[in-house]
C-alpha positions as CSV (number, residue, x, y, z in Angstrom):
1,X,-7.1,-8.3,7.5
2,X,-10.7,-8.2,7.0
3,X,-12.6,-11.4,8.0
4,X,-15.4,-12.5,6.3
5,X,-17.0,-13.1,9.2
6,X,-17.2,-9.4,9.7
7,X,-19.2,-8.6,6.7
8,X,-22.9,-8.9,7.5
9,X,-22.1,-6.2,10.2
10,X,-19.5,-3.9,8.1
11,X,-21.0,-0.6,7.2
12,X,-21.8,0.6,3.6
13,X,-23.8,-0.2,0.4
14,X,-23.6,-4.7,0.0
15,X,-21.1,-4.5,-3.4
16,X,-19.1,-1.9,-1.4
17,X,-18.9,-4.4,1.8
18,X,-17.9,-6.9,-0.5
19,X,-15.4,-4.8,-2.6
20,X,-13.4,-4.2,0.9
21,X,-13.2,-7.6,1.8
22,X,-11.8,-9.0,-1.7
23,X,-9.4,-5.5,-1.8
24,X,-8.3,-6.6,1.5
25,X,-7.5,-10.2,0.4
26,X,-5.1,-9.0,-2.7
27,X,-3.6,-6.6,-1.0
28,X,-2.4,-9.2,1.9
29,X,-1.7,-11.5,-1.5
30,X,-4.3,-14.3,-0.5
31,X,-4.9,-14.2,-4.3
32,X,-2.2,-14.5,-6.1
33,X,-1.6,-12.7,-9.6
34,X,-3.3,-14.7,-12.8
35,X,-5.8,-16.8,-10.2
36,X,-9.3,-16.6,-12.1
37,X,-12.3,-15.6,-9.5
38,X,-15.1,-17.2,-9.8
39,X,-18.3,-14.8,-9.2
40,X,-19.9,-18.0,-8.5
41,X,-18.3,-18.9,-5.7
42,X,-17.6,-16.1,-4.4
43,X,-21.5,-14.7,-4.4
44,X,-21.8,-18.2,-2.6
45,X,-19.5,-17.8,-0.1
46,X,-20.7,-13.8,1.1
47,X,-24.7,-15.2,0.7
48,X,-25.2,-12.8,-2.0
49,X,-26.3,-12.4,-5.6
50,X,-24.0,-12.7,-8.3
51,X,-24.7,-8.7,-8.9
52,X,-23.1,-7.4,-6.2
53,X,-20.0,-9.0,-7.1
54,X,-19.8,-8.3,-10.5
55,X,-20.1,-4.6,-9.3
56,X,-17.1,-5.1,-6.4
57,X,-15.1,-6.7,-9.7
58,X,-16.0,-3.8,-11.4
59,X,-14.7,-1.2,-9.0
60,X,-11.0,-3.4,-8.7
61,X,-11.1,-3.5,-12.2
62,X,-10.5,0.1,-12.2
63,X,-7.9,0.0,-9.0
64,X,-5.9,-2.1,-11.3
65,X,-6.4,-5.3,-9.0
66,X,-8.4,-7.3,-11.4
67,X,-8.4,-8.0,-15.1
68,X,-12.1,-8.7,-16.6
69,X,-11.2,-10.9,-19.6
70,X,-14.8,-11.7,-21.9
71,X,-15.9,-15.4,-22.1
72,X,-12.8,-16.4,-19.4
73,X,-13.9,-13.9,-16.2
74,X,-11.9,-12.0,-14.3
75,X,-8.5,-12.6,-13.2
76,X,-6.0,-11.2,-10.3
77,X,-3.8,-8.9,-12.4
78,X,-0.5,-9.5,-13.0
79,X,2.5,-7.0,-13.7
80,X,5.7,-7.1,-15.9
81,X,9.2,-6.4,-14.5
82,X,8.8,-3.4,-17.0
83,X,5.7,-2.1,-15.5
84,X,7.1,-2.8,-11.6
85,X,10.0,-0.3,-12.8
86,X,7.9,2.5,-14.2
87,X,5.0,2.4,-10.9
88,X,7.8,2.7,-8.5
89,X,9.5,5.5,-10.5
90,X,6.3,7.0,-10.8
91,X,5.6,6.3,-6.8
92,X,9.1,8.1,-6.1
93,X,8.0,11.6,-7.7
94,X,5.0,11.4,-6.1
95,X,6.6,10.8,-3.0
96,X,9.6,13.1,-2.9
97,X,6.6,15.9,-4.2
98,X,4.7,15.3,-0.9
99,X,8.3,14.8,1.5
100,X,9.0,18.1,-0.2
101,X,5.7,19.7,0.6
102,X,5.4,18.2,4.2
103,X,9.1,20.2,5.0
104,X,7.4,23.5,4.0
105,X,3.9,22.8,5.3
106,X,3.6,20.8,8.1
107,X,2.9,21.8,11.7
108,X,5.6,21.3,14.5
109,X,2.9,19.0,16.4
110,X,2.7,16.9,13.0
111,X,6.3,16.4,13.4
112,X,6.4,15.7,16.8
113,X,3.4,13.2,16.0
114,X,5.4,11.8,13.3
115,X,8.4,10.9,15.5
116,X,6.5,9.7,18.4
117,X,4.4,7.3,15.8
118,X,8.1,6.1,14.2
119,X,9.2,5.4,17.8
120,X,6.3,3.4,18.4
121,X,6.5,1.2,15.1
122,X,10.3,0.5,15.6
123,X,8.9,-1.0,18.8
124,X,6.2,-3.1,17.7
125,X,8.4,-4.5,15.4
126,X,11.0,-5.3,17.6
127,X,8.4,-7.0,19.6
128,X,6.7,-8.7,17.4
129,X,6.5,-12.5,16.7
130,X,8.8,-13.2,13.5
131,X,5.9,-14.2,11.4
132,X,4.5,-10.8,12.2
133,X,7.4,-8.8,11.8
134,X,6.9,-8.3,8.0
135,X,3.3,-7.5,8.1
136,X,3.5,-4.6,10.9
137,X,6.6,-3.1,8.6
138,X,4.3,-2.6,5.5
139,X,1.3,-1.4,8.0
140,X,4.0,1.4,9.6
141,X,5.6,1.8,6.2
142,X,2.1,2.7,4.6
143,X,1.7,4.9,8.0
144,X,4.1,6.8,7.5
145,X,3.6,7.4,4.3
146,X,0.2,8.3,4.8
147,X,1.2,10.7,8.0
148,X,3.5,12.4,5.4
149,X,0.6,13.4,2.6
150,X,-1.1,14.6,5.4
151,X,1.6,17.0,6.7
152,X,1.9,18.3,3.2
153,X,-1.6,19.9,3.1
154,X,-2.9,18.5,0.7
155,X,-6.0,16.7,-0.7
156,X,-5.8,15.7,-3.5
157,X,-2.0,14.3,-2.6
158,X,-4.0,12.2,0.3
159,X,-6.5,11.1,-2.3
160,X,-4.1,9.9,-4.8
161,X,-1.7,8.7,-2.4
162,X,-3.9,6.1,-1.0
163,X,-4.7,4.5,-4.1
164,X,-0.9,4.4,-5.1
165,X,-0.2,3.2,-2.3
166,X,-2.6,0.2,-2.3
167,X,-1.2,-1.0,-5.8
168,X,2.3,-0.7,-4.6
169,X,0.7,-3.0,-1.3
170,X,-0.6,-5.0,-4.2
171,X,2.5,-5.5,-6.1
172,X,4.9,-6.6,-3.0
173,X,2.4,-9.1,-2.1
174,X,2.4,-10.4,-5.6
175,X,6.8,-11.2,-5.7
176,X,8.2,-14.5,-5.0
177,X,9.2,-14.7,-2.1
178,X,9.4,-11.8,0.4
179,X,12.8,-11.9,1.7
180,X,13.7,-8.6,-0.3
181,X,11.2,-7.0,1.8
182,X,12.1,-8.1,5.2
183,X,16.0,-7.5,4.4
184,X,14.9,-4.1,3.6
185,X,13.4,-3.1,6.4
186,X,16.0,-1.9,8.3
187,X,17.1,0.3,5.7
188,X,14.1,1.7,5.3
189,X,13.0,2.6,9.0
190,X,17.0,4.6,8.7
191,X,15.3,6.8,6.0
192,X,12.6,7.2,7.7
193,X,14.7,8.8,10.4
194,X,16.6,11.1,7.9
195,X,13.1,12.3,6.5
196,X,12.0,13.4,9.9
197,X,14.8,15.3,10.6
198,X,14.9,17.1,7.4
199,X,11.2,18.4,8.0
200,X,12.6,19.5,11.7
201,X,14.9,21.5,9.3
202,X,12.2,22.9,7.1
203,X,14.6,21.3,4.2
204,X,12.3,20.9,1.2
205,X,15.3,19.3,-1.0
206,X,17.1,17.2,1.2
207,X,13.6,15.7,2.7
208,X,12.7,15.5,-1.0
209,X,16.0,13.3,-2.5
210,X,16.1,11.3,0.8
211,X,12.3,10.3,-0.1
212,X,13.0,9.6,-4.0
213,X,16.2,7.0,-2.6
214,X,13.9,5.5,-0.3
215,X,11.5,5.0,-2.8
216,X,13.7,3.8,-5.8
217,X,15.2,1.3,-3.4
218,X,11.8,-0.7,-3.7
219,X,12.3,-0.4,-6.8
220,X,15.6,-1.8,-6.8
221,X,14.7,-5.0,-4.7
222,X,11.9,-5.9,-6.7
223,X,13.9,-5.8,-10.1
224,X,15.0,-9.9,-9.6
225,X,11.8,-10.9,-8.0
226,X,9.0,-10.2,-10.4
């Protein structure tokens, strides 16, 4: 997670810089969903002006990370159960659109560099101390995901991607308690398997269905935990 510490040096215009820092901090869940943020002492804390910050606020305003409320400020969003549901259904077609095009498009060294990185997770994790266990799956999970809008060959499914991804990062960090997500881990990294080896099989629709389960199983944990 970005340090604060590391911002003076960190590349980029001073309300980007300080954009990536708060980004960083909801997506880990440091602030947690209805917690008002004080420009004020935030500006304090990074040295800066109060500009800057309003312009980083902006910016996650629009990511759907912060609410701006008038004459209150603005406030770490916060989702309904309803509006979990439909992001996740949304995030499984958009998944099982890019498993599909990754079967068709992808490279054998992309699969190859696919398995090798999946081997390599499922190791870190095993190796990891239990309090990082859960934080290296959702940086492989993310991966992964990542690796797979690559291999389908397109842009614009990269682009979009990321940002999904980041309010889905969002939303896990935001549930009570994160037991659902550990306990689903396992299950996940089994998917993960099957997808693989229905891009070895240049299998469009079985890569694609696997990926819409796999996806709709989020769904399904976070249903009695919003």
């Amino acid at each position: 997670m970005t340090d604060v510490n590391e911002f003076a040096s960190t590349a980029g215009t001073l309300s980007g810089r300080i954009y990536a820092v708060i980004k960083d901090r909801l997506l880990h869940g440091v602030y947690k969903p209805g917690q008002r943020l004080p420009i004020e002492t935030l500006a304090q804390e990074f040295g800066v002006s109060k500009q800057p910050v309003r312009e980083a606020f902006r910016a996650l305003s629009a990511d759907g990370l912060l609410d701006i409320k008038p004459q209150i400020g603005s406030i770490v969003a916060a989702y309904s159960p309803k509006e979990f549901a439909l992001f996740y259904r949304v995030l499984a077609g958009y998944e099982r659109a890019a498993a599909e095009a990754a079967a068709v498009n992808a490279t054998d060294e992309q699969i190859n560099q696919l398995r090798a990185f999946l081997h390599g997770a499922e190791s870190r994790q095993l190796h990891a101390n239990p309090t990082d266990q859960l934080p290296e799956f959702r940086r492989s999970n993310r991966e992964f995901h990542a690796m797979v809008h690559a291999m389908a060959n397109s842009r614009l499914l990269t682009i979009q991607g990321q940002r999904l991804w980041d309010l889905s990062d969002f939303l896990l960090s935001s549930l009570q308690g994160q037991d659902g997500v550990r306990a689903l881990a396992p299950k996940q990294h089994d998917e993960h398997w099957e997808i693989i080896e229905a891009f070895e099989s240049r299998d469009p629709e079985r890569a694609g269905l696997i990926m819409l389960e796999h996806v709709n199983r989020i769904a399904e944990m976070t249903a009695h935990r919003v």
